[in-house]
N, C-alpha and C positions, 0 to 999 in steps of 0.2 A: 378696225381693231376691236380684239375683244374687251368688255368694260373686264376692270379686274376684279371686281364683286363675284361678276356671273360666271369668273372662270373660277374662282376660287368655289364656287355653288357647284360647280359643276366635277370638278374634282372631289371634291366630300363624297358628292353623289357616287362617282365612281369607286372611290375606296368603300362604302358604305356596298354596291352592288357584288365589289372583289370579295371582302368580308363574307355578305352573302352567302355568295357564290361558294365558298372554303369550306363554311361551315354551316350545319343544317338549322334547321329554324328552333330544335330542341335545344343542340348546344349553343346557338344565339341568344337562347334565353338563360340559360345557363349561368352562361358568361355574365350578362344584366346582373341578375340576383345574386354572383358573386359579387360585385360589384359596389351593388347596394347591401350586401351582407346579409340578406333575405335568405337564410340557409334551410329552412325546410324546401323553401320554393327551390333553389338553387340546388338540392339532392335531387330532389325529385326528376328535375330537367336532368340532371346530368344522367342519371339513373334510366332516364328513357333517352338521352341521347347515345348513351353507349348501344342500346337496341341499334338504332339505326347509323352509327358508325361503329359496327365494332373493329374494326383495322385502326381507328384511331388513338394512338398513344397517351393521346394530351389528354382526353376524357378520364380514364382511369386516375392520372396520374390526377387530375384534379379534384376529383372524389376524394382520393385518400388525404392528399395535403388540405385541402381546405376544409373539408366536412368530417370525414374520421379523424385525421391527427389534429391542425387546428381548432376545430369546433368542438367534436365529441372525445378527444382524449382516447378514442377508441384505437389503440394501437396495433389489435388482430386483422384488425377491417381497415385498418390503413396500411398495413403491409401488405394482406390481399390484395389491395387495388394497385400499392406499388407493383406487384411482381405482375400482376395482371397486365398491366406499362409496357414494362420490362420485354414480357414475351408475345410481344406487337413489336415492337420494335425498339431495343434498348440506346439505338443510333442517328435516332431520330432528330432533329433539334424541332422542338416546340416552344410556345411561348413566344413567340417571334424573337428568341433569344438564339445566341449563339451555341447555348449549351446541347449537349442530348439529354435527353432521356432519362439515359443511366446517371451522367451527371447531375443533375435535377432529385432524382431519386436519393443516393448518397449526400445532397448538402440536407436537401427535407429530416433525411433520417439523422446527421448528426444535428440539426438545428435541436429537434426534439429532445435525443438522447441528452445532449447537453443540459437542456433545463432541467429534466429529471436528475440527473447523473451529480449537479451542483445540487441540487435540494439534497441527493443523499449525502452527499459529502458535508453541507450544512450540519444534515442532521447528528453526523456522525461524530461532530466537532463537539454539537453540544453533550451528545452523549457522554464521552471523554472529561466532559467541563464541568456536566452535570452533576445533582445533590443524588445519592445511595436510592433515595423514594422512589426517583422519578429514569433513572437512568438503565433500567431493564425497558421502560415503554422507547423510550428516543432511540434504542439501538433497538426493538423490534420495528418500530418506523422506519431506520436506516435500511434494514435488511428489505421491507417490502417495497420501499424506493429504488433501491438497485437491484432487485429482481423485477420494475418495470422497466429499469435502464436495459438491459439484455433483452428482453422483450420489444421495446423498440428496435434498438440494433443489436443482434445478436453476433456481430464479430468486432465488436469491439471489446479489448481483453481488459481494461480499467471496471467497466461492470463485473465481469467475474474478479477480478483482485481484491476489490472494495467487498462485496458481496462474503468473498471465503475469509477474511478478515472478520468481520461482523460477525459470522455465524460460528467462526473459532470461540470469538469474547461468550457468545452465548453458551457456549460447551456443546455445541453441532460439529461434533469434527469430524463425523463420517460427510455431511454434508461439503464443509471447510473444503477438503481434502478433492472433493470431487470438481469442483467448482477452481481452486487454484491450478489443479491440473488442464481444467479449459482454457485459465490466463496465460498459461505458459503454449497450451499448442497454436491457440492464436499469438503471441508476441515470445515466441523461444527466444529473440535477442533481446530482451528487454531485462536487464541488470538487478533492477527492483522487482522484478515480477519471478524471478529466478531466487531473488534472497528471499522474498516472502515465504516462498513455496518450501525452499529449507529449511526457513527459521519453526514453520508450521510442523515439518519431520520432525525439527529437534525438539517442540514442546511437546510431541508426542512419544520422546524418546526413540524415534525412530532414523538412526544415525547416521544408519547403510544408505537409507533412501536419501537424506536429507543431504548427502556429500556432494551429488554430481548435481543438484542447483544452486547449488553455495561456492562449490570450483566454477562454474559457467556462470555465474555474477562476478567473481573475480575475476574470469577473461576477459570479459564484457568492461568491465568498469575498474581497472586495476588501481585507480586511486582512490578507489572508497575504501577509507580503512575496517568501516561497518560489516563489510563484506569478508575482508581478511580474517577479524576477529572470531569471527563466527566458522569461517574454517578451521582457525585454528583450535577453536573450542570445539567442534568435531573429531577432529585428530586427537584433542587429548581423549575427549569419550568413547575413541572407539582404540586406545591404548596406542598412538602411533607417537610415542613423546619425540621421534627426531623430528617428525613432519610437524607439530603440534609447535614446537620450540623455533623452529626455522623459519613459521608462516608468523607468531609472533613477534621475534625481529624484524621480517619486512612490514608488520603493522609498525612499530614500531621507527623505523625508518623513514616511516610517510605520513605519521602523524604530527598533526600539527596543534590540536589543543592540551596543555599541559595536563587537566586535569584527566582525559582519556590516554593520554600517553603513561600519566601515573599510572592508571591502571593495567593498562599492558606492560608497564614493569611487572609490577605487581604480583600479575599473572605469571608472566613468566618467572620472576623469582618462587611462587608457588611452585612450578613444572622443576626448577633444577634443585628445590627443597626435597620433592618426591625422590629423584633418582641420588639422593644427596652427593649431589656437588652445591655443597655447600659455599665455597668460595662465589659462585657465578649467582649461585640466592641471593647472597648478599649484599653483590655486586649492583642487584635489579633494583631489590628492596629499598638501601643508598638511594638508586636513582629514581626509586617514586618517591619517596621525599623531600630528594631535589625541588621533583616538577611540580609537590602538594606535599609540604610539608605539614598541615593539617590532618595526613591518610592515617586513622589511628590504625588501620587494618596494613597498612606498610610498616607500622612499628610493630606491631604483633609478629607479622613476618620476621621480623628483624631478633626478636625474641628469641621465637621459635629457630629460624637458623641456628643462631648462639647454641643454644639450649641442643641441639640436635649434635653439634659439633661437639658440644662439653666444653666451653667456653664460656663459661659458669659467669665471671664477672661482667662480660658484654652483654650476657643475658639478662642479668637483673638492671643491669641500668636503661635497656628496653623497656624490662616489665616497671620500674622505679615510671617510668615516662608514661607509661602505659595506665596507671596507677594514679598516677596526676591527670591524665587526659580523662579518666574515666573512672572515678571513683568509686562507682557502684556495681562495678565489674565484677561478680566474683573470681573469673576466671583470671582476671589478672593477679590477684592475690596469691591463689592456688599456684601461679606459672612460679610467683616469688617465694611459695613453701618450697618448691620444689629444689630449685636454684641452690636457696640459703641452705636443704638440707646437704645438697652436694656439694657445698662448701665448709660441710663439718658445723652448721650454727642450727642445731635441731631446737632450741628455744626459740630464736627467729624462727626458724620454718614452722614451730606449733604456733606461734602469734599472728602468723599469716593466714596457715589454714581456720585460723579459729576465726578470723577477721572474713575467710568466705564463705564460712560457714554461715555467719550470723548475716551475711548481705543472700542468705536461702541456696547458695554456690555448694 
C-alpha cells in the first residue's frame, strides 16, 4: 500500500505538472507575481505571455483587471485588453471558474463603474449641501467623476443621467441635452430617465420636445404623481387647458401628501381662474386650504376668484386674511383699494392704496 504522505506528494506533483502543462512558463509567472502583488513583474510576464499565447482569453482579461483597471486606474488600457478577451473567445470559461469570459468582463466593468459612479454621486450630494464658495468646484469634480463612470462602462445609462444633470446646474445645456439623450437610448424604459430628459426640455422652454418623455414616464410609472404634474404643466404651456386640467385631477386623484396635493388644487384652481369658471376655482382653492391651510398663495387664489367674479365682500375677507397673514404685502393692500373702491368706500380704498404705497407697492 501506498504510505499516504507519498501519495499525497505525488499528487501535488501532478497537478503542479497539469498546471504546467495548461500554461506557459511566462504566464506561470505571471500568475506568481499576481499573487504576490508584484505588479511591474506581473505586467511585464503577462505582456510577454500574451506573445506566446495569443488565443488565450484569460491573459488579456488579466492584464486589464489586475494591472490597468485595479492597479493603474487606467480605464482605456483596460477596456482595450477586455475587448482584446472578448474577441478570443467571449465563451470561454477561465479562472477555473464557472463563468465566461464575457461574464467576467461585465462583473470587472460594473465592479469599477460602481466605485466611481458612487464617488460622483458622493460628490454630487455634497455639492447640493454645500456653502456658495465652494460649490461651482464639488459639481465640477462631479461632472469629471461621471464622465470616468461612462468611460469605464460606457452603456450604462445612470452615467449619462447623472453626468446631463450636473452639466444643466452648470448652464451646459447643449452638452446636458446631448448626454440625456444617450440616457434615454440606452434605458428608453426607464421612467426617471424619461422625466429628467423632459423636465431638462421644459427648463429650456422647449415644450414640444419635452411632451413625448414626460407622457412615456407617465406610461412607464403611472403612479408617480411627479410625472403627472409635469405633464400637466406641459399642457397648460403649450395652451392645451382641457388636457392640462384633466391630467391635474388624475394627479390629484393619486396623491397622497397633503401638502403637494394642496398644490395641485391650487394649480388647478389657477387653470379654471384663467378660462373663468369661477365656481370650479373656488371649488380647488377651498380644497388647498383644506389640505394646507397655512397656503397664503391659496388664499390669494381665493381673493382673486372673488374679485374676478365681482363678489366684492368674499373678496376682501380673503384679502382682510391675506393682510393678516402677510402684512408687508403691498399687493394685498392694493387687492383691498380695489374691493373697497367697488363697494362705493373710496376713503377706504385711498387708506389702503396709500397704506401700499408706503410698504414701496
Amino acid at each position: 500500500m501506498f504510505n499516504k504522505k507519498y501519495l499525497s506528494i505525488i499528487i501535488s506533483l501532478l497537478l503542479v505538472l497539469i498546471f504546467i502543462r495548461c500554461s506557459s512558463q511566462e504566464y506561470t509567472s505571471a500568475k506568481l507575481y499576481i499573487q504576490q502583488q508584484e505588479w511591474e513583474k506581473a505586467e511585464a510576464f503577462l505582456i510577454k505571455a500574451l506573445e506566446v499565447e495569443p488565443e488565450n482569453p484569460e491573459i488579456p482579461y488579466q492584464l486589464g483587471y489586475h494591472i490597468y483597471g485595479l492597479k493603474n486606474k487606467d480605464w482605456n488600457m483596460m477596456n482595450q485588453s477586455f475587448d482584446k478577451a472578448l474577441a478570443i473567445d467571449p465563451n470561454k470559461k477561465i479562472l477555473d471558474q464557472p463563468k465566461t469570459v464575457k461574464e467576467l468582463v461585465v462583473m470587472a466593468r460594473t465592479q469599477f463603474w460602481a466605485e466611481v459612479y458612487n464617488k460622483g454621486v458622493a460628490q454630487f450630494n455634497l455639492y447640493r449641501d454645500g456653502k456658495p464658495d465652494v460649490k461651482d468646484l464639488l459639481l465640477q469634480k462631479s461632472i469629471n467623476t461621471f464622465i470616468t463612470s461612462y468611460e469605464i462602462k460606457p452603456d450604462e445609462a445612470q452615467s449619462y443621467l447623472m453626468l446631463s444633470t450636473c452639466l444643466f446646474l452648470a448652464g451646459d445645456e447643449l452638452e446636458s441635452e446631448k448626454y440625456i439623450i444617450k440616457a434615454v437610448e440606452l434605458s428608453p424604459d426607464d421612467a426617471n430617465i424619461n422625466l429628467t430628459a423632459g423636465q431638462i426640455f421644459m427648463q429650456k422652454q422647449e415644450f414640444e420636445q419635452a411632451l413625448p418623455y414626460i407622457k412615456k414616464s407617465v406610461e412607464l410609472d403611472p403612479s408617480n404623481t411627479k410625472s403627472i404634474r409635469n405633464l400637466a404643466q406641459i399642457y397648460y404651456d403649450t395652451g392645451n387647458m382641457e388636457k392640462s386640467i384633466e391630467t391635474y385631477e388624475d394627479a390629484i386623484n393619486k396623491e397622497t401628501d397633503r401638502k403637494v396635493k394642496a398644490d395641485l388644487y391650487f394649480n388647478l384652481g389657477i387653470l379654471y381662474n384663467g378660462v373663468e369658471d369661477f365656481e370650479e376655482a373656488e371649488f380647488n382653492f377651498m380644497n388647498a386650504l383644506d389640505e394646507n391651510p397655512d397656503d397664503v398663495e391659496a388664499i390669494m387664489g381665493m381673493a382673486q376668484v372673488f374679485e374676478n367674479a365681482e363678489k366684492w365682500r368674499k373678496a376682501e375677507k380673503f384679502y382682510r386674511e391675506l393682510i393678516s397673514a402677510d402684512p408687508d404685502n403691498p399687493e394685498h393692500y392694493r387687492g383691498m383699494s380695489r374691493v373697497k373702491l367697488q363697494q362705493g368706500e373710496p376713503d377706504q380704498s385711498k387708506r389702503f392704496l396709500d397704506k401700499a404705497k408706503s410698504l414701496g407697492g
